[in-house]
N, C-alpha and C positions, 0 to 999 in steps of 0.2 A: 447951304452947305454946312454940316456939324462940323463941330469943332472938333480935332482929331484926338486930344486931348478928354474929352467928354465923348466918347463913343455912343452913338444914339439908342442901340441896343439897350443899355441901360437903366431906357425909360419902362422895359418890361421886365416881369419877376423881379421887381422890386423887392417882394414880399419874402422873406427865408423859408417861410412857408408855405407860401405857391412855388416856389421852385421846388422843394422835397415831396411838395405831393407830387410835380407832374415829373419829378425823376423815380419816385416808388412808384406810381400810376404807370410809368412804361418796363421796369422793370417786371409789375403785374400781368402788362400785358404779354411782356419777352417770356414768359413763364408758361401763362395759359398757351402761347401761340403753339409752342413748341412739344406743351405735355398734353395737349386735348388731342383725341380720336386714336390714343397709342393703343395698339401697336400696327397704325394704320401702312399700305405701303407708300413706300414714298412717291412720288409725282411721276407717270408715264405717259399723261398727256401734257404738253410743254412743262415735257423732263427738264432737270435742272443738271444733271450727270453723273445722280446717286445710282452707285454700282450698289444694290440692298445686299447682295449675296457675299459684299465681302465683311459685313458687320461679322458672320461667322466667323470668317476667317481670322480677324486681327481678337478674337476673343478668344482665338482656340487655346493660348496655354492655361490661359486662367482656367478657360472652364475643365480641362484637364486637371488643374490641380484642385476645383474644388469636387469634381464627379470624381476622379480616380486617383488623388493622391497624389499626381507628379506631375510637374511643367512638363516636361519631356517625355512625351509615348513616341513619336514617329522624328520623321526628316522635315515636318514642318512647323516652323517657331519662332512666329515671326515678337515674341517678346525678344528679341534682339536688335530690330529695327524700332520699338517704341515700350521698353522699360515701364515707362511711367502710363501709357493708356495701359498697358498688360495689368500691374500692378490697383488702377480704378476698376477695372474690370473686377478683379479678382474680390476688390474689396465690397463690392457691390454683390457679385455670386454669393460669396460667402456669408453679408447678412441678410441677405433677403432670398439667397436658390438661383438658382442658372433658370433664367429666359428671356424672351425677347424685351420686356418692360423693363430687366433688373438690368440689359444690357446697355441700353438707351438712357438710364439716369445718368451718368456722368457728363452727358453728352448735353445733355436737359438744361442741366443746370449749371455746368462753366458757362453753356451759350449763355443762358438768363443772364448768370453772373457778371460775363464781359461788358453787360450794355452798363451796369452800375460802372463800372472800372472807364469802360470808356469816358461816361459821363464826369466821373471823378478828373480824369485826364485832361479833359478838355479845359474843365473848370479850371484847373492851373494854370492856362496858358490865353483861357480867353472869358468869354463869361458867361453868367448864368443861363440867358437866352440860348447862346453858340450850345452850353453844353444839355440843355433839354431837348435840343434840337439833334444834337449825336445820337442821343440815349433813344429819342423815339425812332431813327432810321436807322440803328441797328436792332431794338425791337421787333419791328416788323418789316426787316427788307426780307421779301419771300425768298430768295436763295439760302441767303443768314438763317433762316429762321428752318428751310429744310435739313438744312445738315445739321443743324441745333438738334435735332427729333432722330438722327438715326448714331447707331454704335461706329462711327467712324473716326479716323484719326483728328479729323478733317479740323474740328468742333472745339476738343480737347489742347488739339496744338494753338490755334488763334486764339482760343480762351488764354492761353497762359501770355501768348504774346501781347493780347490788349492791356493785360493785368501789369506784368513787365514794362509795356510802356508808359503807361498811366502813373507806376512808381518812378518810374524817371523823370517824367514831367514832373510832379511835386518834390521830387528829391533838391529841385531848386534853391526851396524854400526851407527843405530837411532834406539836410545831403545825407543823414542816416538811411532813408528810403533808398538809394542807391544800390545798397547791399541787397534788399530785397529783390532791384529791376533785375540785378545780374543775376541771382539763383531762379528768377523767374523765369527770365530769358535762356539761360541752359536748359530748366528743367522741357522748357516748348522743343527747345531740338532736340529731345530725348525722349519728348513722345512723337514725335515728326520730326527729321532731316531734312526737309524744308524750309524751316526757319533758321536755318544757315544764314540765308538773307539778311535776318532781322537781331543775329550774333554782331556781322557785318557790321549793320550799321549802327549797331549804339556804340561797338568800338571804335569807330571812324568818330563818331561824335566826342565820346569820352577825350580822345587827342584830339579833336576841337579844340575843346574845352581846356585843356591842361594846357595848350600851345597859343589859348588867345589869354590868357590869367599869364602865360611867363611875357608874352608881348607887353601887355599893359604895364608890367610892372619895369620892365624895361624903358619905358615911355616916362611913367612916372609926371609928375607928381600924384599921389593917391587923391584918388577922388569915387565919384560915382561909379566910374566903368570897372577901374580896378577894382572896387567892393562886389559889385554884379559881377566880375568873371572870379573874381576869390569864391564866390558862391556856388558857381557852376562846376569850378575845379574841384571842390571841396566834394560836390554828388559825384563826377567823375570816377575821382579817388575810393570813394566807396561802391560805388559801380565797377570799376572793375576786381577789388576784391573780392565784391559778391561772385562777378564771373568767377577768377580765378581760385574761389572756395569751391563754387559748385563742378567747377570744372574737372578739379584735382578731384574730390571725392567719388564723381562719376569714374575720370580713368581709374582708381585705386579700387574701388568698389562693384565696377561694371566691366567697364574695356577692357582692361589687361585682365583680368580672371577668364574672359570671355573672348580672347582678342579673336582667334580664327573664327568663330561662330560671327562678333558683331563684324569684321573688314567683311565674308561672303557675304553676310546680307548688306551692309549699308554699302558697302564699295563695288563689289562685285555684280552682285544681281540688282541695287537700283541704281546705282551710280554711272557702272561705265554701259549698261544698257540703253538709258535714254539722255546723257549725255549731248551737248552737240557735238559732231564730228565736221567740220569745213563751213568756209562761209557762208556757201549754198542752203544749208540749212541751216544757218542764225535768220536768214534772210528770208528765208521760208515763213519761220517760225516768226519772227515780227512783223511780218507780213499778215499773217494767218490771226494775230494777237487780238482784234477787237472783231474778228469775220465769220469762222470757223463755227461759235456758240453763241447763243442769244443771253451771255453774260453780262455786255456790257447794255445791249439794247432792254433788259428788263429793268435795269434803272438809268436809263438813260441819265436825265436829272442831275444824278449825285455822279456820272460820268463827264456831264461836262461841264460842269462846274469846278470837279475835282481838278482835269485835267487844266483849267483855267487858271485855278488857285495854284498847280505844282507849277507851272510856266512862269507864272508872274513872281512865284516866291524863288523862282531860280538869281533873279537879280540882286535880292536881300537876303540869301540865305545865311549867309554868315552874322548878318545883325540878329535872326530869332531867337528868341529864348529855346534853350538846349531841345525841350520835348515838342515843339514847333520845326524844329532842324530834322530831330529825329523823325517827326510826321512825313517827310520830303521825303528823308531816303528809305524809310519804309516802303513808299510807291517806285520812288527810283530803282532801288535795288530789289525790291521785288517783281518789276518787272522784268529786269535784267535776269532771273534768278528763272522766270517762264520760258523766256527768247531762248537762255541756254539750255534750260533742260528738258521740259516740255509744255508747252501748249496746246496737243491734243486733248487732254481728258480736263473738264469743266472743273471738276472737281480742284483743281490745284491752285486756281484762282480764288477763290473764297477767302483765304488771308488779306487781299486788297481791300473786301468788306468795309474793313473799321475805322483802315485808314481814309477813305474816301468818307465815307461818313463825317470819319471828324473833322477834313478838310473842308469838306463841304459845308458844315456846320460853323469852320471858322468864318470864311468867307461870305454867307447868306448873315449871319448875326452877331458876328463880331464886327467885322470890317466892314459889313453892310455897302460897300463897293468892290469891284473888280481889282482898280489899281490904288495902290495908296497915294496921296496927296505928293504932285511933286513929278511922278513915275510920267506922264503921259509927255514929261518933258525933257527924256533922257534922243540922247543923241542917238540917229539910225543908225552911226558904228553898235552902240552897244546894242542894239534888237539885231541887227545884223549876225552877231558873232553868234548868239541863240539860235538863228535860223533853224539849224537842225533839228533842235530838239522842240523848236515851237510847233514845224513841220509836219513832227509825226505823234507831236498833240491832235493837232489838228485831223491828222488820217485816223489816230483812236476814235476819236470825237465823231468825226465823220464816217467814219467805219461801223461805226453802234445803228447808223440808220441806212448806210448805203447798201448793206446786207441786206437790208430787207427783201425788195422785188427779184433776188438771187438768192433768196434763202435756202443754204446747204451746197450754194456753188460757189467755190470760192475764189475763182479768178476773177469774173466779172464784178462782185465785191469789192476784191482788192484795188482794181483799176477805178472804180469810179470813186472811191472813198481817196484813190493817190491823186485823180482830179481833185476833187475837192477840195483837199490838203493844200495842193498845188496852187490855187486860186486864190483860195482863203490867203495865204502864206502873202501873195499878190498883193493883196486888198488890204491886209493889213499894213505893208510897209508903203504901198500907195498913198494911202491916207492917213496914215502917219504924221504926217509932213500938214495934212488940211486938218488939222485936229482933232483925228482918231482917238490920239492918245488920252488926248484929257477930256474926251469927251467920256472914255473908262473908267474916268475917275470921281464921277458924279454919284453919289451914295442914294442907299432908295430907302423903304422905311422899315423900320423890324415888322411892322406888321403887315408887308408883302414877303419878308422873308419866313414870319410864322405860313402865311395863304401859299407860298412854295410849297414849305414843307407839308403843309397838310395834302396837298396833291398827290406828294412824293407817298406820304404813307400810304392814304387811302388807296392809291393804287397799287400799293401790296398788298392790302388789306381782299382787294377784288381778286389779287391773282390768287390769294390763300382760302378765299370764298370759294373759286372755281375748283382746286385740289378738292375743297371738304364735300364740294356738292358728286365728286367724280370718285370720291377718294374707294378702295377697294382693300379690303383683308387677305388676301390670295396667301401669299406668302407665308404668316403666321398659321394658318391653316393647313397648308401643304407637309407643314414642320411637323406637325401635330398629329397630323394623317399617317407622316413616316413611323413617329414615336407607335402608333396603333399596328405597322404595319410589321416591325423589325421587336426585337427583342433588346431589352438594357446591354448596351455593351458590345452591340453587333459592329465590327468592322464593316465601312463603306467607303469603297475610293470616289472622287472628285471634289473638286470646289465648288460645286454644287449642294456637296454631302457636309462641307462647314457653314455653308451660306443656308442648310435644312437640319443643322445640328442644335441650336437653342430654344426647343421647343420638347426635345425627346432623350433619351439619353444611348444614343450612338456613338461611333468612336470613327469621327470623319477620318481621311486620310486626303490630304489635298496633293494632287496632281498638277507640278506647273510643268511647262515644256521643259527640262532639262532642270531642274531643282524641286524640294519637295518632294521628299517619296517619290521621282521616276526612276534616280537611280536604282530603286531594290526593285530589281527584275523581279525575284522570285515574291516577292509582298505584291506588285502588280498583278501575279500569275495566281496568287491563290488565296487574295480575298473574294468573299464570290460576288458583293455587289458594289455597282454604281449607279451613283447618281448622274443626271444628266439633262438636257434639254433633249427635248424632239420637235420642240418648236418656237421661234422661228427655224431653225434645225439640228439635227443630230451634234452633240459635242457642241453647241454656240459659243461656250464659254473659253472655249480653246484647244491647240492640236492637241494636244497632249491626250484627254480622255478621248481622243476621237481614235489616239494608239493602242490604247489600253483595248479599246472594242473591237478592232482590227486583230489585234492578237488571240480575240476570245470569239470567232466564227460561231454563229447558232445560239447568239446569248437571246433574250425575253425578255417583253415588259412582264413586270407583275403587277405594276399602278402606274396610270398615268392620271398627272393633277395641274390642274390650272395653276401658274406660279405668275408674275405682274416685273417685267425689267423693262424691255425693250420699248420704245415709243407707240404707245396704244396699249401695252398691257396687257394685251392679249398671245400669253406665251402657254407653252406646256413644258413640264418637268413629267421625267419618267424613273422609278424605281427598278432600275436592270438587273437580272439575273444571270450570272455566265454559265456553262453546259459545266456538269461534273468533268468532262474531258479535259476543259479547260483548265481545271486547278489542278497545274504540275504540284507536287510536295516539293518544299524546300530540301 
């Protein structure tokens, strides 16, 4: 047994210089992984739930302002929902040209960037081992690494969030960094409203922090504890100034100049749309939370590990050091943050990424055991009153492999993964009592914690092998095909027509059911073209263009072209013509 005091980890990367290599060696790799084979499409055989078509979309004011001079041509503009990707966007157009490689750099390189931040992160709160070990499984975890590669919110928003927590974790040691996590942390919900979550929880922490520094001091006599929570108060205090800097300058500079334009998009069309509405649907949805996508089964690994490490740190949470605390309610609250709002689209889960990573990272090479010394001897009241939440660890956990033989059916998943849970949940408080617990508490060696992780990577390294050997240009080509087909400038309705606008110079017009360009009747009636699928079928992408075509009886393909979304890839886009009849004048 190590001595807890001398953590055993420590006997590796000794060296200041073998840890900087293998933390630049994986930033090297997070770089390559992400910027080789562009402007390749993303994954449609064991898709990850990159929607490629809406890279358009979330590009379109920039490239508006840098092709035609204004943010604003039409009713769709979505720089109101993400300010700050709008504004990467725009700055990338502008020194490099509008296209799909210019649109993907932002994306490229916050991802690369995060694993350094990560890495940085970790090193505060644990050690060099734990954090070589972040930096390479967010590197190369194949999901991570696909939305790293395409122009989506996805990429940009976690990038700032890892970046943000990483300042807080060291703001420990330099409470000035603190100012930094909070203007990092606004600026993530300002390119995503998602990271709501991750606002949440470093102000819940922040009053930690301030509420256990005035406890101490009220305890008194000054000693150790009072100097370590004076420290944490002290990043606190500048932690939320930075929020409340970047906070105020966003409403002053954004919200209020903008209010009706930012409440319809962020409250109106995504907020009270996919909101939870009754408890039948929280219960759905956390139901559905590790079954539904092969999210959590593609890194199994750093899934149940992670979920080990949030269970067991629920008993000490309050003893962690602040960016350890924070690392908790990062998975806490953002799970909470899926269950309410949605869990359908894959895509929304990828914020979990780094946190999992890092957790998993602490516990394989820092702690180099499951429970800390001590834990396997806590009384069955106190495991008891956890039940719940141990519970439905255990159904994540088990849920990432009960999917399997039910792949894509999701009750039979649910049910055997709620056995399992149910069992486990058994077995553990059973044996409990016969020295379950401490037998958790037996440490293994860093160097089966390195032979983990190399499994972990290498087996994203295979799934990223299979994309390259499968990978297909469809899409970039289709764009291109359009530019040859249409004229500089030509008006085209659908979201199709943004998701084929960064390659040519068109003037999409996106069509959502009931927002976007549907309300101008007479703009739907007398542009002549749309974009569109015909296949897997007519309108795929949604009613809306399927109304557009219903109103325009006798319209034509003039090109149809292979485009790559749907699982297999094999789809078709069509360039549609409407009849002269059909375009009433305004």
């Amino acid at each position: 047994m190590h001595d807890a005091a001398h953590p055993p980890s420590r006997a590796m990367l000794r060296s200041t210089r073998t840890f900087v290599a293998a933390i630049v060696l994986a930033f090297a790799v997070a770089l390559s992984l992400r910027a080789a084979f562009q402007p390749a499409d993303p994954p449609t055989h064991a898709t990850v739930g990159i929607t490629w078509h809406d890279e358009g979309v979330w590009a379109h004011n920039a490239r508006n302002k840098v092709l035609f001079g204004d943010w604003r041509l039409d009713g769709w503009n979505p720089m109101y929902v993400s300010p700050i990707f709008t504004g990467m966007e725009w700055a990338a157009f502008e020194t490099l040209g509008v296209g799909l490689h210019q649109a993907r750099l932002p994306s490229i390189f916050l991802s690369a960037l995060s694993v350094l931040a990560l890495a940085w992160g970790v090193r505060a709160i644990g050690s060099r081992l734990s954090a070589a070990l972040a930096a390479w499984f967010a590197a190369t975890n194949y999901v991570y690494v696909m939305y790293g590669r395409v122009a989506l919110l996805e990429a940009a928003m976690v990038s700032l969030v890892v970046a943000s927590w990483a300042c807080y974790a060291a703001a420990r040691r330099r409470p000035a960094l603190g100012a930094a996590a909070g203007i990092l942390a606004m600026a993530a919900f300002f390119t995503k409203a998602s990271a709501a979550f991750f606002l949440a929880g470093i102000g819940i922490d922040c009053c930690w922090s301030l509420a256990r520094w005035v406890a101490a001091r009220r305890r008194g006599p000054k000693g150790a504890a009072e100097a370590d929570a004076g420290r944490e108060a002290a990043a606190a205090l500048s932690t939320l100034a930075g929020l409340a800097a970047a906070g105020l300058a966003a409403l002053v500079l954004f919200v209020v100049p903008n209010l009706d334009e930012y409440l319809f998009y962020n409250v109106r069309l995504y907020g009270e749309r996919r909101s939870a509405s009754g408890i039948g649907v929280i219960v759905d949805r956390a139901s559905w939370l590790p079954i539904i996508h092969d999210f959590f089964t593609r890194m199994l690994v750093l899934t149940w590990v992670s979920v080990a490490g949030f269970v067991v740190a629920m008993f000490s949470w309050h003893r962690k050091p602040m960016g350890e605390r924070l690392l908790w309610l990062w998975l806490a609250l953002g799970a909470a943050e899926l269950i309410l709002h949605d869990t359908g689209n894959e895509r929304r889960f990828v914020f979990l990424i780094p946190a999992m990573a890092g957790l998993t990272a602490l516990v394989l090479a820092r702690d180099c055991r499951l429970l800390p010394e001590g834990a396997g001897r806590l009384s069955l009241r106190r495991v008891w009153w956890a039940a719940p939440v141990v519970a439905y660890g255990f159904y994540v956990a088990w849920g990432a492999v009960a999917r399997l033989p039910f792949l894509y059916q999701v009750r039979p998943g649910v049910r055997l993964a709620a056995v399992l849970a149910v069992l486990s949940l058994v077995g553990l408080i059973a044996g409990w009592r016969r020295g379950l617990g401490r037998a958790l508490e037996r440490t293994w060696t860093p160097a089966a914690a390195v032979a983990l992780a190399l499994v972990v990577v290498g087996a994203d390294l295979v799934q990223y092998g299979q994309w390259c050997r499968q990978r297909t240009y469809a899409n970039v080509e289709a764009s291109r095909l359009v530019g040859r087909l249409l004229p500089w400038g030509t008006q085209v309705l659908g979201k199709l027509a943004n998701g084929l606008a960064l390659e040519n110079g068109i003037r999409p017009l996106y069509i959502g059911q009931g927002f976007g360009n549907y309300a101008d009747a007479g703009l739907r009636e007398t542009v002549p073209y749309v974009l569109t699928y015909t296949s897997p079928r007519i309108g795929y992408e949604g009613a809306a263009i399927r109304s557009v075509l219903d109103q325009a009886p006798g319209w034509r393909i003039l090109a149809s072209f292979p485009v790559s979304e749907t699982p297999g890839g094999h789809d078709t886009a069509a360039l549609i013509e409407k009849p002269r009849s059909a375009r009433v004048q305004r």
